[in-house]
Structures are given as structure tokens and as C-alpha cells.
C-alpha positions, 0 to 999 in steps of 0.5 A, a space after each residue: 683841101 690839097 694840103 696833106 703834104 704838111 700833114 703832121 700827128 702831135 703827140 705820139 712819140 714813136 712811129 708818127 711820121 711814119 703812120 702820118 705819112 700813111 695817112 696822107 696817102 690815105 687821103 690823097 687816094 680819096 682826094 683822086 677819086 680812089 674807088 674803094 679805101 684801101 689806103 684806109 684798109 692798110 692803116 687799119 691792119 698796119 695798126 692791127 698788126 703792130 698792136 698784136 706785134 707789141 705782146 706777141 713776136 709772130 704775126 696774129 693768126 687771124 690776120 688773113 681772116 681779119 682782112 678778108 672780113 675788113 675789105 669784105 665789109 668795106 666792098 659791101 657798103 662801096 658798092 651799096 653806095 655806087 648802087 644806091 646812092 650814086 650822088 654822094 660824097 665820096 669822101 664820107 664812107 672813107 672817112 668813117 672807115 678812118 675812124 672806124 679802124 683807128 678806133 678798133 686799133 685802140 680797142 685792141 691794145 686796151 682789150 682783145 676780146 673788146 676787140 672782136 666784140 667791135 668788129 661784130 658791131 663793125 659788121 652790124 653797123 655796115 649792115 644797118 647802113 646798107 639797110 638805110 640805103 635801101 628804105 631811104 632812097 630820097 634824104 629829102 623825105 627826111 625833111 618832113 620829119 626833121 622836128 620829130 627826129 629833134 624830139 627822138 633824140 632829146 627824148 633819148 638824151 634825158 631817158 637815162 635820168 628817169 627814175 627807175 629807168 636809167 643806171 650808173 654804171 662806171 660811175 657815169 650815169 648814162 645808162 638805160 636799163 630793160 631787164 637784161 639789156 643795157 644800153 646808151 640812149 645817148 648814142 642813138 641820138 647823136 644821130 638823131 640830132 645829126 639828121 635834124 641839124 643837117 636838115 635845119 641848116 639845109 633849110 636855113 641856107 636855102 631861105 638865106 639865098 
């Protein structure tokens, strides 16, 4: 898709042309093969930078610190990727850093502390990929285990209504209780199920052509 030249943002009222602009760079640098996401980094710490602008005139003083960490974590996952798995797409780890950084900028203007709490599972999650990429150095293995992978996240998406086991918290009851620890079950299996559909529909065209 070489049509990022029309690319416009709908509804924001101030700056839109501005920050579609600097998203159009961002994915024309990925549509040429850029190596490592900075257009991605820039819109993130472009927003950052605004948001913290908004309640403060001076520059936020973890900003140095915030984009050593962002383009540190985002150099660790590239080069797992070029290491690991050469043959992937080159468009998906800088679109999941896009949306990663425009859903931490958001964050950051409802709740600063919110927001550090984010960028530790930034990190957490970066670390679990690169972790993936080391145990699963073949996806076809994934193949054999599709039906059970179809099972963890139904079996997850269902737990939060077991008496005695799911919670209402915020007046949905999407909540899963042990002891201390809550959490959303429903987030695991957003990826379980993401992994039996690709593998369902890898085979469904396969038996098509």
C-alpha cells in the first residue's frame, strides 16, 4: 500500500495534519525497508513530549531517560528478529511498536503513574517476545497444537464467569481472582485464539489451492 500520501486522521481537532504527516513518514520509512523504527520512536516521544507540555512549560525530566529506554528496547527486539527470525515480515514489529507508543501516549495524558506502570510491561512484554523467539524457532511446530491453543483461550475467556473465581471490578466482570493477584484471562486468550485462527486459516488455504 503506497498510498500514505492521501493519509488523513479524522476527528482530532488541533495538530492532526501535523501528526498525520509524521505518521506518514513513519510508514513510508517502514514501506522502504528502514531497519530499525525511528519514525515510530519520533511519533512516540513527539507525543510524549506534548502531553507532558500540556501541565508543565519545561521539558519532562525523564525524557533522556525515556528514549534511551524506548529505542533501547526496540534495538533489543530488531536484532532478536534479524537473529532469530530473518524471514519475517518487516512491517509487524513496527507496527506493534505504532500502536504500543500511541497507546502509552494516551495513558500518560489520563495518568503519569499509569504510565510508568506501562512502560514496565513495555519492557515485560518485549522480554517475553524475545523469550518466544528463542523457544519457537520453527511457527510450523505451532501447527500440531492449534486445537489446544483453541481450547486454552476458550477455556480463558469463560473463567471470569466461574463462581467463586471471576470478579467484577469497574462494574465489568472480566476478572479472574487468586489471592492477591487479579488479572484479565480474556487478554491471554486474545492471543491464544490469534494463533489457532492463523494456523486455521493457513491450512484452510493450503487445502483450497
Amino acid at each position: 500500500n503506497h498510498g500514505t500520501a492521501h493519509l488523513a486522521l479524522v476527528g482530532i481537532r488541533s495538530r492532526g495534519i501535523y501528526l498525520a504527516q509524521r505518521i506518514r513518514q513513519a510508514i513510508q520509512s517502514i514501506e522502504g525497508g528502514a531497519d530499525i523504527p525511528y519514525g515510530v520512536i519520533a511519533i512516540t516521544l513527539f507525543g510524549y513530549t506534548l502531553v507532558q507540555l500540556a501541565d508543565q512549560p519545561d521539558l519532562p525530566p525523564d525524557l533522556w531517560l525515556f528514549v534511551v529506554v524506548m529505542i533501547g528496547l526496540y534495538v533489543l527486539a530488531h536484532m532478536t528478529v534479524r537473529a532469530l527470525a530473518p524471514n519475517a515480515d518487516p512491517v509487524l514489529l513496527p507496527l506493534a511498536a505504532l500502536l504500543n507508543g500511541i497507546g502509552f501516549v494516551t495513558i500518560s495524558r489520563l495518568d503519569p503513574e499509569l504510565a510508568r506502570i506501562q512502560a514496565g510491561w513495555t519492557a515485560a512484554g518485549v522480554a517475553a517476545f524475545v523469550l518466544t523467539l528463542m523457544v519457537v524457532r520453527r511457527v510450523r511446530t505451532l501447527e500440531r497444537y492449534r486445537y489446544t491453543f483453541l481450547f486454552l483461550g476458550v477455556v480463558a475467556l469463560l473463567l471470569p464467569l466461574l463462581p467463586g473465581v471471576g470478579k467484577t471490578i469497574n462494574g465489568a466482570r472480566l476478572w479472574v481472582g487468586f489471592g492477591p493477584v487479579n488479572f484479565q484471562p480474556g487478554e491471554a486468550a486474545k492471543v491464544l485464539l490469534v494463533i489457532f485462527f492463523a494456523e486455521f486459516h493457513q491450512q484452510d488455504g493450503v487445502r483450497r489451492a
